[in-house]
C-alpha positions in Angstrom: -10.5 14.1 17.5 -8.5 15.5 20.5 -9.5 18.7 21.6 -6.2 20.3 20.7 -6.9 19.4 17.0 -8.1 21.2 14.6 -10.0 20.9 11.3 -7.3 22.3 8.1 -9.6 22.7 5.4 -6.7 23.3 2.9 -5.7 19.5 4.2 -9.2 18.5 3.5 -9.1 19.9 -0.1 -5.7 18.4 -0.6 -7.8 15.1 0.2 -10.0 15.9 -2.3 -7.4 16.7 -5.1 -6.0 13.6 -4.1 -8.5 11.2 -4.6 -9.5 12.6 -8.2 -5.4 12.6 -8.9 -5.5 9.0 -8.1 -8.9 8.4 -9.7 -6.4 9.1 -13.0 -3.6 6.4 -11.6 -6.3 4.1 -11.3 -7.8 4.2 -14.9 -4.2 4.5 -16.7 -3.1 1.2 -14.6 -6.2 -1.0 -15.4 -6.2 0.8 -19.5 -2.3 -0.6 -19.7 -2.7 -3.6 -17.6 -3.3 -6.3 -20.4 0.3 -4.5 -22.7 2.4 -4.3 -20.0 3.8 -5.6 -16.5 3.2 -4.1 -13.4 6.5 -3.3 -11.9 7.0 -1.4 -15.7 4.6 0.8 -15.4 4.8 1.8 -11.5 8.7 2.3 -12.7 8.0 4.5 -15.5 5.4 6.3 -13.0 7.7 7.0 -10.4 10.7 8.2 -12.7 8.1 10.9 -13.6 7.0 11.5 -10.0 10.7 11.8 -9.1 11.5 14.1 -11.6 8.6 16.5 -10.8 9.2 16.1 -6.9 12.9 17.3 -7.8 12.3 19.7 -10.0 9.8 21.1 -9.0 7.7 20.0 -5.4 10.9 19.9 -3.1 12.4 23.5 -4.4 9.0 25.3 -3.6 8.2 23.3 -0.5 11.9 24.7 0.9 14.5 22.9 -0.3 16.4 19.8 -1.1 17.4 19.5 3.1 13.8 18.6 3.5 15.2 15.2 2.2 16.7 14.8 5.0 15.0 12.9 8.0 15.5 11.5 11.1 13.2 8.4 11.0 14.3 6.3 8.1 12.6 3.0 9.6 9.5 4.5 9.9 10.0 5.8 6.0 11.4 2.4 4.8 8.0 0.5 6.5 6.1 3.3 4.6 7.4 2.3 1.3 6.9 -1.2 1.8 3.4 -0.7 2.8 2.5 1.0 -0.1 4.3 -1.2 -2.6 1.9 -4.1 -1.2 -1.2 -2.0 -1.5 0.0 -1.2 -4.6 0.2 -5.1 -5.8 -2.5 -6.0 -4.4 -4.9 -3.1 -5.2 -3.9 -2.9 -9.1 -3.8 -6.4 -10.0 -7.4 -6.7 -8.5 -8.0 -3.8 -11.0 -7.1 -6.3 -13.8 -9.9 -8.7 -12.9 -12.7 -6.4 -11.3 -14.9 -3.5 -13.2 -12.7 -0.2 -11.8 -16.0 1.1 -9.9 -15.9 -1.9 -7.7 -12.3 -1.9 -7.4 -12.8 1.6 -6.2 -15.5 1.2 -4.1 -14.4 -1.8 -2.1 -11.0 0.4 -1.7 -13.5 2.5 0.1 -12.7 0.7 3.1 -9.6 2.4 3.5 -11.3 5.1 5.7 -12.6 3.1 8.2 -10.1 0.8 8.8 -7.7 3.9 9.2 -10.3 4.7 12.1 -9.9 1.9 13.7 -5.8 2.2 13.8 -6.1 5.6 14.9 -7.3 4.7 17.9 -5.4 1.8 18.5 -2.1 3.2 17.2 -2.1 7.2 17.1 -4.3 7.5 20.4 -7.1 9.1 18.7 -9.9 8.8 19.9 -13.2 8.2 17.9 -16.8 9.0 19.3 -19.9 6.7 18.8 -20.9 8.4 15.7 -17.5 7.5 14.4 -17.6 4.0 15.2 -21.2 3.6 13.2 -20.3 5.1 11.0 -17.1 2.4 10.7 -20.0 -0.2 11.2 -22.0 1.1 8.5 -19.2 1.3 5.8 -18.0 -2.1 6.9 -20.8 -3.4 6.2 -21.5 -1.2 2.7 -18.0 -3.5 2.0 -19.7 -6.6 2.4 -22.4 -6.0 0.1 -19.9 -5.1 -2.8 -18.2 -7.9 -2.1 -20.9 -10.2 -1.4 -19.5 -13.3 0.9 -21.0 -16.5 0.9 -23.0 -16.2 -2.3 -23.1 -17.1 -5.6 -21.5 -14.0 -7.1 -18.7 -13.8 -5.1 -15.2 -13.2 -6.5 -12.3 -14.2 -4.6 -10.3 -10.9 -6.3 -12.4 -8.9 -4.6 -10.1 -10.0 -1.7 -7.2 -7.8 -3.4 -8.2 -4.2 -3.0 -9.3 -5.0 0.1 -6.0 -6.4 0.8 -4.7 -2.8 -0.9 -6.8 -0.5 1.4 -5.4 -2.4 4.4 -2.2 -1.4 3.5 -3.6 2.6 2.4 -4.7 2.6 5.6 -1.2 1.6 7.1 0.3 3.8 4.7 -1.8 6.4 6.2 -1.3 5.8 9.7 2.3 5.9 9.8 1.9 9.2 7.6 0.2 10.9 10.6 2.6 9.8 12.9 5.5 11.1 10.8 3.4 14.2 9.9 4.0 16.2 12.9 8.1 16.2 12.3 8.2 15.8 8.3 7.5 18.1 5.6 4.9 17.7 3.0 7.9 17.1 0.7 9.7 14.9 2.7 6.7 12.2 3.2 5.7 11.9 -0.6 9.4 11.8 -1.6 10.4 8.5 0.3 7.3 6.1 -1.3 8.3 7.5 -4.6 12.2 6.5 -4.3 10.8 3.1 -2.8 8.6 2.2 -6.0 11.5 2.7 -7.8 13.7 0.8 -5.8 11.2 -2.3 -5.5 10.2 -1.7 -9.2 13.5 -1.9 -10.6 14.2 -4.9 -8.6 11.2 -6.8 -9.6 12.1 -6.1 -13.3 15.6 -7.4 -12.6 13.3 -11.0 -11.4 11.0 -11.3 -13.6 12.0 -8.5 -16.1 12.4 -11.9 -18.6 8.5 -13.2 -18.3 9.9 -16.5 -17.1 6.9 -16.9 -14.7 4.3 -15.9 -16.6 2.4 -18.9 -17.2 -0.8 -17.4 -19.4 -2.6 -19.1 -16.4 -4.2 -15.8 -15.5 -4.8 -11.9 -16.4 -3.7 -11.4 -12.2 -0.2 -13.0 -12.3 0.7 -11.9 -16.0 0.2 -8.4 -15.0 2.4 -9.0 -12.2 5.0 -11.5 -13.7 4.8 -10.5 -17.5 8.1 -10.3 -19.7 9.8 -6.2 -19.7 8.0 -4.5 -23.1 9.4 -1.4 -24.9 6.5 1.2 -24.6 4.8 1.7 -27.9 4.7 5.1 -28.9 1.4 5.5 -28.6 1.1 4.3 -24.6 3.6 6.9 -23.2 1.2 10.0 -22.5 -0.5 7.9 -20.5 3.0 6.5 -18.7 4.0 10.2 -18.3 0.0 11.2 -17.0 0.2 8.6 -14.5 3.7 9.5 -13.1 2.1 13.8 -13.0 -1.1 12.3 -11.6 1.1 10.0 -9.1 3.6 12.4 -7.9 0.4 15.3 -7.6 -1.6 12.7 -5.5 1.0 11.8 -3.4 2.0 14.9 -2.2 -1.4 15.9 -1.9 -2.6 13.0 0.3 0.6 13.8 2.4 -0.1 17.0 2.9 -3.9 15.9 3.8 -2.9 13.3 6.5 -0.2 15.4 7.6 -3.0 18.6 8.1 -5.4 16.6 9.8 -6.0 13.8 11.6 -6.2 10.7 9.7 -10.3 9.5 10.7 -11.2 13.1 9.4 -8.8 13.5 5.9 -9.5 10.1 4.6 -13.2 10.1 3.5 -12.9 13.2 1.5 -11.0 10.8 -0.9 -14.4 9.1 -1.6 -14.3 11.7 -4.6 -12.5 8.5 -6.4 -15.6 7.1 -6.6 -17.7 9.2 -8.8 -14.3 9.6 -10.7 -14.3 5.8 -11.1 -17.6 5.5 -12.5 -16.7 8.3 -15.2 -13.8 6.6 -16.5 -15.4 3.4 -16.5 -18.1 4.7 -18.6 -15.8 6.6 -20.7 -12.7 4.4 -21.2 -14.4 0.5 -20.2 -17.9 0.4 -20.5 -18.5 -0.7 -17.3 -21.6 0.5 -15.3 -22.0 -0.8 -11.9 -24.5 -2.9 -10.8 -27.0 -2.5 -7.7 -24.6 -3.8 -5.2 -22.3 -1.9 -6.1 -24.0 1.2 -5.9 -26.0 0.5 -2.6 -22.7 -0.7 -0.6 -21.0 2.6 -2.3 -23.7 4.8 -1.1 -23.3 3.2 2.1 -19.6 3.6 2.5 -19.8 7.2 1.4 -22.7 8.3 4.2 -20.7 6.5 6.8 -17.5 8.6 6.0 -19.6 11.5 5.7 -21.1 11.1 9.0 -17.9 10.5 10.6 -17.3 14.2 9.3 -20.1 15.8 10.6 -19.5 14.3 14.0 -16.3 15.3 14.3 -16.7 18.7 13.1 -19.8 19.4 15.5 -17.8 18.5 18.3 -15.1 20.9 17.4 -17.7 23.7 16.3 -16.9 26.7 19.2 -19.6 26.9 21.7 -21.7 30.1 21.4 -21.0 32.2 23.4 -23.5 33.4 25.9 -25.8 36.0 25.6 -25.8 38.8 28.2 -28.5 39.8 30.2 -30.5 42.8 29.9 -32.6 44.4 32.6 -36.3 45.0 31.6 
């Protein structure tokens, strides 16, 4: 951290609120996933999210002229980012327990380090970079490569936190010009942009084969919600449009190394409604690489926090 920055600990509990709001996205996506497409739901999300950032996020923040900025390319990369993470991270939900999902997700953090330092100048210490090592390799034992138990679809929310990460990179960069407002409302109007236009293609279900759980959740046929599914449509577009202004806020407070592992509150979250709603428990791996991840990004706090702590001041003398 530079030594001009400094620690926002409303930004850090924005993290926080943001990673349990998105704990909530997570387990309404995977609950739906085997009714419904995945450009349906993330459409019916984001009309909620839109409505409550107009109605209700945007007025309080200031204003509607927060909607107005001056770096739409960086906004309309943004929106793309996150519509891949999106793809990628949910449709591994639909063939991974949502603990391991989560927890390989965990990634996110550390490769947000890295680009950081490679894209916003910041500049890690040694702890830092352990720490990075250590949750890289937490990762790898989740996702165990080269033995018997691996699952190619553990590739996918991998794939998704690379493109969090991104996602949260560029939000730092645009943080220091852009309101709160102004950064969660652009990724919201691009899911439902890309949404509606992916119903439009495969709104029919002509490429769903029935070849897999992965590509039907992507490619599945347009289906009328039943009434009983849309509290949780409408919980995930209030949960969506909470977390993203929250993790924009977050990333916008602080720098983006220091924000992102208070979202490891997702995991805990994610073994809750696993229990709860799936059944699932994890297994060993999961939980050791998890721990793993968790101390690394907790580490990567501490250091940078020490650093920043002011020096005591000295003591003066006394004559005796």
């Amino acid at each position: 951290m530079s030594a001009e920055a400094k620690v926002s600990v409303p930004g850090l509990f924005a993290a926080v609120g943001a990673g349990i709001a998105f704990s909530v996205v997570d387990m309404i996506f995977k609950f739906l996933s085997g009714d419904y497409p995945l450009y349906e739901v993330v459409l019916f999300r984001s009309v909620v999210a839109m409505i409550v950032m107009l109605a209700i996020i945007v007025p309080l923040e200031g204003g509607y002229h927060l909607l107005r900025t001056h770096q739409p390319k960086l906004h309309l990369l943004r929106c793309f980012v996150v519509f891949f993470a999106n793809i990628c991270f949910f449709t591994g939900l639909t063939l991974l327990p949502l603990a391991e999902a989560v927890a390989i997700a965990f990634a996110t953090p550390l490769i947000v380090t890295a680009l950081s330092a490679l894209f916003l100048g910041e500049r890690p210490g040694p702890w830092r970079w352990g720490a990075v090592c250590a949750g890289f390799l937490g990762v790898l034992i989740i996702m165990r490569p080269g033995v018997g138990t691996f699952q190619p679809a553990a590739l996918l929310p991998f794939l998704g936190a690379c493109g969090y990460a991104t996602l949260h990179v560029l939000t730092r960069r645009a943080g220091s010009s852009e309101a709160g407002a102004t950064l969660a409302f652009y990724p919201v109007l691009g899911f439902l942009v890309l949404s509606s236009l992916a119903g439009l293609a495969f709104g029919d279900g002509r490429f769903a084969t029935g070849s897999s759980p992965a590509f039907d959740f992507v490619l599945r046929a347009w289906v009328w919600p039943a009434p009983d599914d849309w509290p949780y449509l409408i919980g995930a577009g209030l949960a969506g449009s909470a977390g993203g202004y929250l993790v924009s806020q977050a990333y916008r407070m602080n720098e983006a190394a220091l924000a992102a592992p208070f979202e490891y509150i997702a995991m805990p979250m994610s073994v809750l409604w696993g229990l709860l709603i799936f059944r699932e428990w994890p297994d060993l791996a999961v939980w050791s690489g998890s721990a793993l991840i968790i101390a690394s990004g907790l580490v990567s706090v501490w250091s940078e926090t020490r650093k920043n702590r002011p020096a005591p001041r000295p003591r003066p003398r006394t004559e005796g």
